[in-house]
C-alpha positions, -999 to 999 in steps of 0.1 A, spaced: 153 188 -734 148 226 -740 186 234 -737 196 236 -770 232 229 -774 256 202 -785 289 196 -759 320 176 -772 338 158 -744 368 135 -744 344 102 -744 308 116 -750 287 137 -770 256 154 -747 227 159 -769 195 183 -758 165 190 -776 133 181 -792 123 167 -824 121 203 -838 158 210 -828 189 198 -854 222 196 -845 232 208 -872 215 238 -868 234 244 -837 274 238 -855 262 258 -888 254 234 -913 216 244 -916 202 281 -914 169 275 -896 153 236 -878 135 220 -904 105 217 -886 90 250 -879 63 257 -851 28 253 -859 11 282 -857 -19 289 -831 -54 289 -844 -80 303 -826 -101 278 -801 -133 277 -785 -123 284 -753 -143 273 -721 -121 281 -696 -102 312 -691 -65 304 -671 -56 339 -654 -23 352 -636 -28 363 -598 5 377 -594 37 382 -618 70 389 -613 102 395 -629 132 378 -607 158 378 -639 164 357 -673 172 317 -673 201 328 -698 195 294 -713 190 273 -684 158 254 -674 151 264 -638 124 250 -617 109 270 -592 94 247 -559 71 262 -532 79 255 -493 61 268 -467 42 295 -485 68 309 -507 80 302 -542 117 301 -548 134 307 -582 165 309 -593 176 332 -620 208 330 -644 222 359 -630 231 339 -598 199 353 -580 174 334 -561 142 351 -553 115 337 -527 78 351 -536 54 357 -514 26 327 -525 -4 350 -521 14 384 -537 42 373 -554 62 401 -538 97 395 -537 102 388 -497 139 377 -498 170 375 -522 198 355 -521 227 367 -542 252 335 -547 276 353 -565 282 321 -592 261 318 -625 232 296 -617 224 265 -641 204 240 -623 179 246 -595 163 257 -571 152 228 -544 142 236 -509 145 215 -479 160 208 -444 161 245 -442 183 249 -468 181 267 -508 199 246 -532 211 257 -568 240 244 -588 265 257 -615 276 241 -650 314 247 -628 302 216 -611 297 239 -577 267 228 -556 257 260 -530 237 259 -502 219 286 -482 192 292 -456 164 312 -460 179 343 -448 207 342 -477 237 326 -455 260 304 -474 264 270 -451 284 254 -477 301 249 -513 306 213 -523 327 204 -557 306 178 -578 331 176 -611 303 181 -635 278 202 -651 248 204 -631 217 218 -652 190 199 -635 173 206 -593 186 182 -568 169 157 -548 168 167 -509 155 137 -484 163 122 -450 197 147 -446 211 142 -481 213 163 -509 208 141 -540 225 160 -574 223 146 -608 257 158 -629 253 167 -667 277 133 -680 248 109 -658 265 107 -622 243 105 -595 256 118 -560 245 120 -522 259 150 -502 253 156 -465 231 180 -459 251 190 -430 281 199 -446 276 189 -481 302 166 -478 302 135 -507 284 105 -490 280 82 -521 285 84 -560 269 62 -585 279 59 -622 280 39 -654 296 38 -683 280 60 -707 274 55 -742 289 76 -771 262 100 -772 234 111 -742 201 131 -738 213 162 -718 186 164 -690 171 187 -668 149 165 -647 172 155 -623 161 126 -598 134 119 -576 135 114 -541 112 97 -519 116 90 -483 147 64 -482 146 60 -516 157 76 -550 147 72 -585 161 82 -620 158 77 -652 191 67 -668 206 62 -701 196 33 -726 163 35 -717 171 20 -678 150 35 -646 165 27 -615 162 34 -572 187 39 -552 189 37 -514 193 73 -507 219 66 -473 244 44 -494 237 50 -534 236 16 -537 211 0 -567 181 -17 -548 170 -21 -584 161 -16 -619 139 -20 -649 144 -10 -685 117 8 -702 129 3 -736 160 -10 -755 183 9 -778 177 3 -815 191 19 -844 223 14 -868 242 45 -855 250 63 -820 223 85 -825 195 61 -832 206 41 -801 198 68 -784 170 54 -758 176 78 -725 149 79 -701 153 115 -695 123 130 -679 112 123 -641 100 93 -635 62 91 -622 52 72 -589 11 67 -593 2 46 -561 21 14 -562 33 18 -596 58 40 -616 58 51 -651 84 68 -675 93 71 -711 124 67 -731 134 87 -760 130 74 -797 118 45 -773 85 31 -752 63 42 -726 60 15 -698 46 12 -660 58 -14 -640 43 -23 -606 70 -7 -581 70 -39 -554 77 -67 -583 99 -47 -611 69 -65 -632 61 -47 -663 24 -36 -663 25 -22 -702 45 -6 -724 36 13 -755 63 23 -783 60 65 -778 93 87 -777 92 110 -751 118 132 -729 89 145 -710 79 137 -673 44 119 -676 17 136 -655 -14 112 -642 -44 111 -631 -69 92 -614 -77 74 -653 -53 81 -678 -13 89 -686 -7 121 -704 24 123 -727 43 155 -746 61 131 -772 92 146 -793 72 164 -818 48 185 -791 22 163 -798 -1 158 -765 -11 126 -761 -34 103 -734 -34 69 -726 -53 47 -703 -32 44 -669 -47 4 -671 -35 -6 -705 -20 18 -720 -42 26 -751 -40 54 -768 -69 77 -761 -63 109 -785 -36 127 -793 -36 165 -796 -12 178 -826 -22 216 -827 6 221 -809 36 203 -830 71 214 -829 60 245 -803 87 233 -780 63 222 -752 70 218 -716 62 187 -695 23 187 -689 9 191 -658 -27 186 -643 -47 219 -628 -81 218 -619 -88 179 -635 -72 199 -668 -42 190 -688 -13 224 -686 13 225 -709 36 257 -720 54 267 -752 79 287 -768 61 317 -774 50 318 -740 17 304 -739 4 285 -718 -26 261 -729 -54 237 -711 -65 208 -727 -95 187 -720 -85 152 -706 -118 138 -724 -111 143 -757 -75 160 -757 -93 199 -770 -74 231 -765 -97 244 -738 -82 279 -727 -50 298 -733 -34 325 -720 1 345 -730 26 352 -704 57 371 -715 63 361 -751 91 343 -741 96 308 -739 82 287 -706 108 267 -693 87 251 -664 52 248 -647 49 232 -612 16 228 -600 7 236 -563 -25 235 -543 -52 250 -563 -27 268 -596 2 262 -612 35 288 -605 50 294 -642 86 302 -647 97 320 -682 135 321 -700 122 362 -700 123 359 -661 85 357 -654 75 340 -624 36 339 -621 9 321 -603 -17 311 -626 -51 297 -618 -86 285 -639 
């Protein structure tokens, strides 16, 4: 999780970051994190990644937003309360809607609506030409993009909840909770929705789907089980996106495994021990993981075996990967952005955006749009 910050609540702690970040960093105790960014080396570089378009729509100010493409324009939000759709082929800025709030999770598109949320526990809707349609109260920090499918508006809160909201009116539907443990991954990823169907990663290492018309459990596996003799070794959240590939669906838990399980029978296919709070990208062979320490690593989508593992990169704060071109994607706090062979896991081709960190990289038909904490919004392509 690349919101660095430690929240004290009456009954839980939230807990975001990467194996490079220290809590006690963040309350005072240490000056600097005790594991320090590796620095680049030059590479032999065989393909050259190259920005069409870039531009500026205003800072994250700390948040992780996600820009999504619909219908030939790229949406993305800004701290500032600003949401700016691109043009996909200039990346001009052809509309703005001001929501007058502080943004901290979003955007998603869908239904003909713009959704964004707030850490006041506000969820706003608009349509594309900037008109508020509605305001719903949530009760919770919402950092992470909702879900929109089949006229609901699916929005993960901060403390775990996971609610359905009529897209209508944005009127409260469903709710579905647990009792949390002490201490929780804060997460950005949100859920995943699919047709009837909704899918999240959840604390102590659980994954489960919910019907998306009632929020009631249709069921659940666990990827891995807390271990540990303290609250923050238990730790086990699955807190990245979990990945549907065909009839199956992978995730992986932090300071936990890596597992697939066939989605039909709940049946566990593998499971590999491998902390992660990454969403997995796939492709047609392999799995490819960021783990907690920024290494890069692939295994076989059939078994599970480790393949290679990339470790250039440790402790550079990297983002999820993502797949471009049959290539491996990932971005870093400096603002880089590097490809990665899927054969042999070799740093292929970088480029720099704006020397600030990338919070996000979607990938879209034929490049990948890149969202910086700076404010950059680019289309990149090989």
């Amino acid at each position: 999780m690349r919101i660095a910050r430690i929240a004290f609540a009456a009954a839980a702690l939230s807990l975001a970051g990467c194996s490079s970040w220290n809590p006690l960093v963040m309350v005072g105790l240490m000056s600097e994190p005790p594991n320090k960014p590796t620095k680049l080396t030059p590479i032999n570089a065989s393909v050259t990644p190259r920005a069409v378009w870039s531009t500026k729509i205003g800072k994250s100010q700390g948040f992780d937003f996600r820009p999504v493409y619909s219908a030939g324009r790229i949406f993305a939000a800004a701290g500032d309360g600003t949401i700016s759709a691109l043009d996909e082929d200039t990346g001009k800025v052809a509309e703005t809607i001001v929501t007058k709030k502080r943004l901290s999770g979003g955007v998603e598109v869908g239904d003909g609506m713009v959704v964004a949320g707030t850490m006041k526990g506000e969820v706003v809707a608009f349509d594309a030409g900037g008109k508020q349609r509605w305001e719903a109260k949530v009760g919770g920090e919402v950092i992470a993009p909702a879900a929109i499918s089949s006229k609901v508006v699916v929005v993960r809160t901060a403390d775990g909840r996971i609610m359905g909201l009529s897209a209508d009116d944005g009127k409260r539907k469903w709710i579905f909770q647990r009792t949390a443990p002490a201490l929780l991954l804060r997460s950005e990823a949100g859920v995943l929705a699919i047709g009837r169907d909704v899918v999240a990663g959840y604390a102590n290492g659980k994954l489960v789907a919910l019907d998306i018309e009632t929020g009631q459990q249709t069921w659940e596996v666990t990827v891995s089980l807390p271990r540990g003799a303290t609250e923050l070794e238990r730790i086990a959240d699955v807190a990245g996106l979990p990945t549907v590939d065909g009839n199956n669906v992978c995730a992986g838990a932090y300071q936990g495994k890596v597992a697939c399980f066939e989605i039909a029978s709940r049946n566990m296919l593998w499971s590999r021990d491998l902390s992660t709070s990454r969403t997995i990208a796939v492709d047609k062979k392999n799995l490819y993981i960021v783990d907690d320490a920024s290494a890069v690593q692939a295994l076989d989508k059939g078994s599970g075996a480790s393949l290679w593992k990339q470790d250039k990169l440790v402790n550079r704060r990297l983002t999820a990967p993502v797949m471009l071109d049959g290539r491996v994607v990932v971005g870093d706090l400096d603002g880089y952005l590097h490809v990665i062979s899927p054969e042999n896991g070799e740093i292929i081709g970088r480029m720099k955006t704006d020397g600030t960190q990338v919070t996000s990289i979607v990938a879209i038909a034929g490049g990948l749009i890149v969202q910086t904490a700076g404010g950059t919004v680019a289309l990149v392509k090989i």
